[in-house]
C-alpha positions as CSV (number, residue, x, y, z in Angstrom):
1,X,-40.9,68.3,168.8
2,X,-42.4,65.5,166.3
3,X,-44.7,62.9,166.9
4,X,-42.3,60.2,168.0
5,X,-40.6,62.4,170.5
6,X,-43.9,63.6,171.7
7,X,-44.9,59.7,172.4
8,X,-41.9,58.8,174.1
9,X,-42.1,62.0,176.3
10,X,-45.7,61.9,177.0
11,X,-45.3,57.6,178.0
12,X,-42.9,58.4,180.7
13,X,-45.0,61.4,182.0
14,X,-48.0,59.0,182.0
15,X,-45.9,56.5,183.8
16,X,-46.1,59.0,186.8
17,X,-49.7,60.0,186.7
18,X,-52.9,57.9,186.8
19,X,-54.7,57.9,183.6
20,X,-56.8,61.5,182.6
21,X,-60.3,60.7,183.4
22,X,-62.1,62.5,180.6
23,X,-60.1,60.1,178.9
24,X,-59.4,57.1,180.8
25,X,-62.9,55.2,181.6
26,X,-63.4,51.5,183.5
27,X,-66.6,50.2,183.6
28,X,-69.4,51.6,186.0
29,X,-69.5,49.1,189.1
30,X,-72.5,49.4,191.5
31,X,-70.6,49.4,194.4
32,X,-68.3,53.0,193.0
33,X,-70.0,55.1,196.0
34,X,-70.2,58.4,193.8
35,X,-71.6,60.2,196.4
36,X,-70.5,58.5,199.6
37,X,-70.4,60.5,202.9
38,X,-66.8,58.9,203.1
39,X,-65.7,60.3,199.5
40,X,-65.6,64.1,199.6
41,X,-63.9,65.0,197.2
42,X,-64.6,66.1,193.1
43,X,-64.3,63.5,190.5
44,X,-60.4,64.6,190.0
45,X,-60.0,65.0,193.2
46,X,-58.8,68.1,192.7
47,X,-60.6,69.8,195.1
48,X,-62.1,68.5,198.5
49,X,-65.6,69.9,199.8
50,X,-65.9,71.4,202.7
51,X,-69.6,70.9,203.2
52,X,-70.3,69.9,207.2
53,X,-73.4,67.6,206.0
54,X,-74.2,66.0,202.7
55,X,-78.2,65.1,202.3
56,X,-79.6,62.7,199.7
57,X,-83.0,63.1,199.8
58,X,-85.0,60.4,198.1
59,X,-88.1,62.8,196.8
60,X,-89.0,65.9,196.1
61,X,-90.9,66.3,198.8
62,X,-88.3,65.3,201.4
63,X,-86.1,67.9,199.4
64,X,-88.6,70.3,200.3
65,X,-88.4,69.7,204.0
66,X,-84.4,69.6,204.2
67,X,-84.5,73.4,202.1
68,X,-86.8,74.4,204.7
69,X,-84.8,73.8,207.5
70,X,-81.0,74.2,206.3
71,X,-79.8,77.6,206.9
72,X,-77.8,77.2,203.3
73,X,-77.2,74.5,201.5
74,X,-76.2,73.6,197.6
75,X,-77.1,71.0,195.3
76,X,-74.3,68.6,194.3
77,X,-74.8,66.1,191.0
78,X,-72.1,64.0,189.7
79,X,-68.7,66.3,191.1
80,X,-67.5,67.1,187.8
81,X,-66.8,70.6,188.6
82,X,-63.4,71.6,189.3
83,X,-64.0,74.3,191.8
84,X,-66.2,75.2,194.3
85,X,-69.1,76.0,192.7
86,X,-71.3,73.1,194.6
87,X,-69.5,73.5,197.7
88,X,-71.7,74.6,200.8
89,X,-69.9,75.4,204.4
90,X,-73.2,73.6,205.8
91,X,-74.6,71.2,203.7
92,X,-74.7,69.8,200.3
93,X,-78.1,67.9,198.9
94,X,-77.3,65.1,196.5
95,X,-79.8,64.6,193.7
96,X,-78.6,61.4,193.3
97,X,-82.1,59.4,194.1
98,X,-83.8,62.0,191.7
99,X,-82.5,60.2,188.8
100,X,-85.8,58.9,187.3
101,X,-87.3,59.5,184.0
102,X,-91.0,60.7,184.5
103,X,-92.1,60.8,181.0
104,X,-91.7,60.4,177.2
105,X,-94.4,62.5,175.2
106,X,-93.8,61.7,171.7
107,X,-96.5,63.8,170.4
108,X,-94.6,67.1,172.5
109,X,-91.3,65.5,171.8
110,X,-90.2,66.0,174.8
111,X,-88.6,63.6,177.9
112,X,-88.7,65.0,181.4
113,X,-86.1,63.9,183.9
114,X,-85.5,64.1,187.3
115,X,-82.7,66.7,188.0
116,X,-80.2,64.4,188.9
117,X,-80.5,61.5,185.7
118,X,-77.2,61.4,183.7
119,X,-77.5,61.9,179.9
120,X,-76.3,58.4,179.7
121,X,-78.8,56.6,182.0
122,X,-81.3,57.2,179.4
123,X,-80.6,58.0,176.1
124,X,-80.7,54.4,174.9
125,X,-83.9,54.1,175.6
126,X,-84.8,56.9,174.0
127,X,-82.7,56.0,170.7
128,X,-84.7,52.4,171.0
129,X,-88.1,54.3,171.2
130,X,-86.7,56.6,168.1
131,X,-85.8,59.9,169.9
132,X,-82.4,61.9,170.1
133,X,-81.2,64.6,171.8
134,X,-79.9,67.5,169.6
135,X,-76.0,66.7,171.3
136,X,-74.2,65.3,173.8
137,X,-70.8,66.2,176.0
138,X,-67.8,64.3,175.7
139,X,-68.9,62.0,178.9
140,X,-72.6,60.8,178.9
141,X,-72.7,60.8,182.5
142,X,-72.5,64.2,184.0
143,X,-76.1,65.0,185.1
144,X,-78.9,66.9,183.1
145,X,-78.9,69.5,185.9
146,X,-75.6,70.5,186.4
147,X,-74.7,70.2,182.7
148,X,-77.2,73.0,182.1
149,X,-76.9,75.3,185.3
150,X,-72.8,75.5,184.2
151,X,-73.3,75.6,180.4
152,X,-72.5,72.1,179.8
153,X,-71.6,71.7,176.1
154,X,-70.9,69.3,173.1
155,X,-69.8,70.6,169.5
156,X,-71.1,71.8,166.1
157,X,-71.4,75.0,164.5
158,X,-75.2,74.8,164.8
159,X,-75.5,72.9,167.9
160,X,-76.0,74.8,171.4
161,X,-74.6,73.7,174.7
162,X,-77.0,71.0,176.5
163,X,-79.1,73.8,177.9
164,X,-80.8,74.8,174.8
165,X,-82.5,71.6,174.7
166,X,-84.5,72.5,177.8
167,X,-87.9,73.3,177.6
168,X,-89.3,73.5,180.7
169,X,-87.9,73.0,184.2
170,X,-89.0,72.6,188.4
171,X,-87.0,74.3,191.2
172,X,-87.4,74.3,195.0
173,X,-86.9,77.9,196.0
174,X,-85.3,78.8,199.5
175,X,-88.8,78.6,201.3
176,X,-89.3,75.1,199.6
177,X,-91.8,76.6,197.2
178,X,-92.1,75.3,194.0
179,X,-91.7,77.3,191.1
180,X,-92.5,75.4,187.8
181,X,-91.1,77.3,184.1
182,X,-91.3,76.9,180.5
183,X,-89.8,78.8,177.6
184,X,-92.6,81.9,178.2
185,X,-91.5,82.4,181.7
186,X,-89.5,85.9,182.0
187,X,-86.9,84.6,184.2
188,X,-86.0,81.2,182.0
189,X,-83.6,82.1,180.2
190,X,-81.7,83.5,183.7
191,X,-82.4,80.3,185.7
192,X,-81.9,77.5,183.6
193,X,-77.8,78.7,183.4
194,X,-78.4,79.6,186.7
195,X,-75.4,78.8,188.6
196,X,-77.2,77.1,191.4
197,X,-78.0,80.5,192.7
198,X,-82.1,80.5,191.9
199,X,-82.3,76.9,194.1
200,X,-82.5,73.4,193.6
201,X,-84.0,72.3,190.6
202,X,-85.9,69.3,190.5
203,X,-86.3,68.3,187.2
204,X,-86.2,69.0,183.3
205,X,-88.2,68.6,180.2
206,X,-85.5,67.9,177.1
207,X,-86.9,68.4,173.4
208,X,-86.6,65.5,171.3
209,X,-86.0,65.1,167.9
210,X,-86.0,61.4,165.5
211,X,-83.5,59.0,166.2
212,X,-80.4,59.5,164.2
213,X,-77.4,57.6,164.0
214,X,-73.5,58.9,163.7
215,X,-70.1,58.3,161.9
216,X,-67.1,58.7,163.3
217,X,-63.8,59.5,161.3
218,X,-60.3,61.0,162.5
219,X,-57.6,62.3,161.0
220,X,-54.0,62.6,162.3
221,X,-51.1,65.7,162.5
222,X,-53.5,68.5,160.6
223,X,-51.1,71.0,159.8
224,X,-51.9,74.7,162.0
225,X,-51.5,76.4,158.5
226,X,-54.8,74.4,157.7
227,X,-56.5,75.9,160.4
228,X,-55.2,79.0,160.5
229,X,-56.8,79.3,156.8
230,X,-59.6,77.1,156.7
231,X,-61.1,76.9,160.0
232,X,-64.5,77.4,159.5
233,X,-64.5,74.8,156.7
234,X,-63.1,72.4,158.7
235,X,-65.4,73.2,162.1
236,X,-68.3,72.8,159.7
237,X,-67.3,69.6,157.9
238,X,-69.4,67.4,160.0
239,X,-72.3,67.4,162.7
240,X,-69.8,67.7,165.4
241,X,-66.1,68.3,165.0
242,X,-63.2,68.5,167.4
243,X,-60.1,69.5,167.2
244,X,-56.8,67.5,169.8
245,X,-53.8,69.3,170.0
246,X,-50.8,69.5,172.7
247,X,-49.6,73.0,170.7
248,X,-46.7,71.4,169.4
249,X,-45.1,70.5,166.0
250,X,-47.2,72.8,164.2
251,X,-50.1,70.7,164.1
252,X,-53.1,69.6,165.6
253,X,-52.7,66.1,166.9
254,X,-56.1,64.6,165.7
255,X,-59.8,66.0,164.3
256,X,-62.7,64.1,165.0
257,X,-65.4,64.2,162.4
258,X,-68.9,63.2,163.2
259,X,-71.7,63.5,160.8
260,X,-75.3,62.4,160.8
261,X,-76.1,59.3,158.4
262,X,-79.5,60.4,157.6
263,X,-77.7,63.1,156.0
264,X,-75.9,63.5,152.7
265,X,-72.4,62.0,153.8
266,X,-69.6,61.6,151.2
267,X,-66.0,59.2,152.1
268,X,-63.7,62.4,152.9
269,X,-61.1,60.0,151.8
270,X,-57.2,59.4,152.9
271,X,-56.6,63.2,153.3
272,X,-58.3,66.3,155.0
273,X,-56.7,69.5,154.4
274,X,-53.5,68.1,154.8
275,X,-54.3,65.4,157.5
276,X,-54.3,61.6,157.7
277,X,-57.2,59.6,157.5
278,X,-56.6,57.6,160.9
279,X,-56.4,53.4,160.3
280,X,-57.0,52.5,163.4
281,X,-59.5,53.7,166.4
282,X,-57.4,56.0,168.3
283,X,-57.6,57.8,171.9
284,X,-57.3,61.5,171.7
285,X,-54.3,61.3,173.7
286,X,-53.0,59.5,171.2
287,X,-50.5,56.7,173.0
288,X,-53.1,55.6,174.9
289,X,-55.2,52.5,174.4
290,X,-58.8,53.4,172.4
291,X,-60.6,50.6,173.3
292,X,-62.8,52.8,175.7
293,X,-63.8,55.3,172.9
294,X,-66.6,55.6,170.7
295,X,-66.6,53.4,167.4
296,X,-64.5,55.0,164.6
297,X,-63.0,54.4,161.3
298,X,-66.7,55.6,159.4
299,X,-68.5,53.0,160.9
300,X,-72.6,54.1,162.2
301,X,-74.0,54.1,165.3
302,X,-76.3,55.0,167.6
303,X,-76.1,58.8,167.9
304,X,-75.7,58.6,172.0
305,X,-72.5,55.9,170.8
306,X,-71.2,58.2,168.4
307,X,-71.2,62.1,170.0
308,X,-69.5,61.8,173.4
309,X,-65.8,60.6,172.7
310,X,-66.5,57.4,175.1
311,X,-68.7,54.5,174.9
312,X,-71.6,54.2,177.5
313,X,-71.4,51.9,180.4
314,X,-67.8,53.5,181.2
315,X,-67.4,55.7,184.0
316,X,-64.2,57.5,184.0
317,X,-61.7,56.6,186.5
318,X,-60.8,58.5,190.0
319,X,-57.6,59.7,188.3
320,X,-55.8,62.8,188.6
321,X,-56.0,66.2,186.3
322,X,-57.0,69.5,186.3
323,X,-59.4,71.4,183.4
324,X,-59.9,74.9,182.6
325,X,-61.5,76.0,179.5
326,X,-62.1,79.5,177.6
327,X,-64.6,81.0,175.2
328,X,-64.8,83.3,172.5
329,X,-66.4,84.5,169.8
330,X,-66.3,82.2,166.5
331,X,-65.1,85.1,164.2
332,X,-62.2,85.6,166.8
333,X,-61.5,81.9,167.3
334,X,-57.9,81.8,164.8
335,X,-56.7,84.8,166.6
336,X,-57.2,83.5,170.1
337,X,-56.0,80.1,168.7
338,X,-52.6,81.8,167.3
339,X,-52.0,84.2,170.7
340,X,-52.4,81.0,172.7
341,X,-50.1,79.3,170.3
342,X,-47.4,81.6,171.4
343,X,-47.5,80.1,174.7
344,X,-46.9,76.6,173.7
345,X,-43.8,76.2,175.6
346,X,-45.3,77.1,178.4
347,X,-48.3,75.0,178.1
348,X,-46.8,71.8,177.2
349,X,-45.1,70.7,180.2
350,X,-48.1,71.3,182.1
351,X,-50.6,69.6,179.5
352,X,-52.3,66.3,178.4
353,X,-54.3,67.4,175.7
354,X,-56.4,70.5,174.7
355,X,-59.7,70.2,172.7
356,X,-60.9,72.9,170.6
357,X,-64.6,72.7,169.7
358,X,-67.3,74.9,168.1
359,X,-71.0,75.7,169.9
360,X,-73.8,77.7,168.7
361,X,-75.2,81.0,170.3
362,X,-78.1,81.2,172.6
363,X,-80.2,83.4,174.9
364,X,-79.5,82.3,178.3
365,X,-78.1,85.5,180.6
366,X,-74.5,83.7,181.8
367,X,-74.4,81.2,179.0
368,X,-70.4,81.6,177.8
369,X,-72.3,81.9,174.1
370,X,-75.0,84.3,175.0
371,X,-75.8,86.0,171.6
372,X,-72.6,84.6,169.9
373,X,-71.5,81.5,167.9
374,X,-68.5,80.7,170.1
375,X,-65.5,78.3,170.1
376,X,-64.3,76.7,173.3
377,X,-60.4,76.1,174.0
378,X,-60.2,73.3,176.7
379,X,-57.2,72.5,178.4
380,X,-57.2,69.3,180.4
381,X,-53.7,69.7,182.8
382,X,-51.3,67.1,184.9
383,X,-52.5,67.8,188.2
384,X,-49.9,70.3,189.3
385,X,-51.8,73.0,190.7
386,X,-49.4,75.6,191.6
387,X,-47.9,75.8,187.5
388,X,-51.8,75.4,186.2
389,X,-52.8,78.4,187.9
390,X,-49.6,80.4,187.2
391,X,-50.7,80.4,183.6
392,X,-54.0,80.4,183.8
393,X,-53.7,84.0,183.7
394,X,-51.2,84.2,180.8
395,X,-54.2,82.1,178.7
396,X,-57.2,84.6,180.1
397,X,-54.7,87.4,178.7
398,X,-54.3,85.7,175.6
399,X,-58.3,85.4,174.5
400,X,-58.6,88.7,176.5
401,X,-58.5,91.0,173.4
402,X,-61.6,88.7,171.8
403,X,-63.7,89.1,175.5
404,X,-62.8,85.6,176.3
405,X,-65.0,83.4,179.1
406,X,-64.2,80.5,181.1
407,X,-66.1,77.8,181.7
408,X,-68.0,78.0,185.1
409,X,-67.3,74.6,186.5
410,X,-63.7,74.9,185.7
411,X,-60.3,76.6,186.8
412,X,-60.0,80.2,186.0
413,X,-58.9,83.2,187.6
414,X,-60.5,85.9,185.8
415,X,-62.0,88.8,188.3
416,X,-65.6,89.6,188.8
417,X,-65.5,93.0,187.6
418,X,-64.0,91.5,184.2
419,X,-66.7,89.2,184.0
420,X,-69.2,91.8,184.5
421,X,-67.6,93.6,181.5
422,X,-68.0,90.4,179.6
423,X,-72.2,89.2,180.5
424,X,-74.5,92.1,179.2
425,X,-76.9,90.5,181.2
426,X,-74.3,90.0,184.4
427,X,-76.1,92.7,186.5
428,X,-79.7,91.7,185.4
429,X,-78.4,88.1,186.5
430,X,-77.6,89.4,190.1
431,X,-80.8,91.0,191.0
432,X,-82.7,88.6,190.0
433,X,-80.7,85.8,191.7
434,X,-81.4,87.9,195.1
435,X,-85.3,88.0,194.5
436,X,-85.6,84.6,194.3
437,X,-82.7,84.3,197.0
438,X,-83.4,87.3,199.3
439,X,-81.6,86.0,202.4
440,X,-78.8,84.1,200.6
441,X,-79.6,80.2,201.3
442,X,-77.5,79.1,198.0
443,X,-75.2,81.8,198.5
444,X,-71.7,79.9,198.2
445,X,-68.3,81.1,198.5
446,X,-67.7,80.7,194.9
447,X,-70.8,83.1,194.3
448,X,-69.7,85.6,196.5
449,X,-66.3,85.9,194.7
450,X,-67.6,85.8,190.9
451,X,-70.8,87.0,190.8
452,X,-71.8,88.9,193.8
């Protein structure tokens, strides 16, 4: 299919759907309810909790009180999962009101949050005090918490997911005991990825680096030759790349480039391995309007304006889509790239765009990238459940051969026992989860069928 047919196709399947809300944002209104009792239901609302109660406790301590006397409960952030992982048959505990920043130590460079701040509510004041993050994920808004507990990444070939920036952390246990842990602790690198299944945790400490600011370039139709022969060239050509594609025409749709100004940064000029330099901003679905993504066309920002895909101050819309998303090791990334390839037929009716992206190994126990430099597949679907998860399992098959991971806040359908295979540290991961969790308060459903 070429590019024209593909926009006329995709416009009247849009014409059905409401707009993809990774991609789609209106601007945040106070009055939104995120977390209303009335509105129980994920941000896709793909999925609708089942949770009797939902607490939002204003303060630690009253968090302390409500763990006490719940017989199980989970913490719920933002709802950008797309399964059941913060689902609770009794209760759910919003960290909403534990959204505050406690404190900036520029001599530490560190920033400690409460659990529940979103990555948007304060990294411009940390860029106006002259901080940075190491990275960010494509929406600024998900919270620091739940980013990290589910792996939560952005891009770059020496960039690791959110959670590698944390230093230290707080969590309620299920006796309301506070259990305080830095980078020394022997259980930090099992709890910070954590799954929710250690307890609540209250807040984070974030290193800090100086201030940096971002450009932005994209290139159209990148030929799938290009990447089946220089991939790693390309992944590495900037701070943070990212690859668009809907699998079809032999190409990839759009790569976004970002690279660090205080860097060495040379124009990569009209062409890049056989792509367009883009003239215009542009969405990464590309028919729809870009006036809600981050500045392109080369020209710098603020790195917290530049590395998520959409500007800040936009929250994306209650639309309707589903997301899965699969991992595997860098060196295997072409090969699971070409074996999913094959499926493109398949895919494409189902699809609004899939983003291929690059993330650095780490040490946490049920991080997708523990011990490897991994690349991440991510589909975003049209919300048609029954198809999506009909080939879901033709796509685990696919990255199979390469021990390929899914996300844990997304769709998959990939069995315990082949996770097990996949997490050296899986059964490690389990026990402790039960010492801290003996009597199985923040057991959840979705525990119980992936990990225990």
């Amino acid at each position: 299919m070429n590019r024209k047919a593909f926009l006329k196709t995709s416009a009247i399947a849009f014409s059905g759907l409401m707009i993809a809300p990774q991609f789609s944002c209106t601007k945040e209104k106070k009055e939104t309810g995120l977390l209303s009792q009335n509105n129980r239901k994920n941000w896709a609302g793909n999925y609708t909790y089942k949770a009797k109660e939902l607490l939002e406790p204003k303060s630690v301590e009253e968090l302390q009180g409500m763990i006490k006397k719940m017989e199980s409960s989970k913490a719920l952030g933002s709802k950008h999962c797309f399964n059941d992982i913060a689902d609770d048959p009794v209760a759910q505990i919003s960290t909403q009101h534990l959204n505050k920043v406690i404190a900036i130590d520029t001599e530490k460079m560190t920033i400690t949050v409460e659990a529940g701040a979103r990555y948007g509510d304060f990294s411009k004041e940390l860029y106006e005090k002259g901080f940075a993050l190491h990275n960010l994920a494509s929406l600024p808004h998900i919270t620091v918490a739940g980013a990290c507990a589910t792996a939560t990444h952005g891009s770059g070939v020496k960039n690791g997911n959110l959670a590698t920036g944390v230093m230290a952390l707080e969590l309620v246990k299920p006796d309301g005991e506070i259990v305080s842990m830095d980078r020394s602790h022997p259980d930090f690198n099992a709890v910070v990825v954590g799954l929710g299944a250690f307890g609540i945790i209250t807040k984070m400490t974030l290193a800090l680096q100086p201030a940096f600011d971002v450009r932005q370039d994209v290139f159209l139709d990148l030929p799938l030759e290009s990447v089946r022969n220089n991939f790693n060239e390309i992944m590495s050509s900037g701070y943070s790349v990212s690859l668009f594609t809907n699998w079809m025409n032999d190409n990839v749709s759009e790569v976004w480039v970002k690279r660090r100004t205080d860097e060495e940064v040379k124009d990569l000029g009209p062409e890049f391995h056989g792509a367009k330099a883009a003239e215009i901003n542009v969405h990464p679905i590309f028919e729809l309007d870009a006036q809600n993504c981050t500045e392109q066309l080369g020209v710098p920002g603020p790195w917290y304006d530049r590395l998520p895909h959409f500007k800040m101050g936009f929250l994306p819309s209650a639309g309707e889509e589903l997301q899965a998303e699969f991992f595997v090791p860098r060196e295997n990334a072409v090969e699971a790239i070409m074996e999913i390839e094959k499926l493109k037929d398949e895919i494409y009716p189902l699809l609004m765009i899939t983003e291929i992206r690059t993330i650095c190994g780490d040490e946490f126990w049920m991080s997708p990238c523990y011990q490897q430099d991994s690349v991440a597949i991510h589909f975003t679907w049209k919300q048609m459940t029954p198809e999506v998860m009909a080939i879901l399992p033709k796509i685990e098959a696919a990255v199979a051969p390469f021990n390929g991971v899914p996300h844990w806040g997304k769709l998959f359908t990939i069995s315990r026992e082949k996770l097990m295979e996949r997490y050296p540290k899986f059964n490690e991961f389990v026990a402790l989860a039960k010492q801290y969790d003996p009597q199985g308060k923040f057991t959840n459903d979705y525990l119980k069928r992936n990990i225990y």
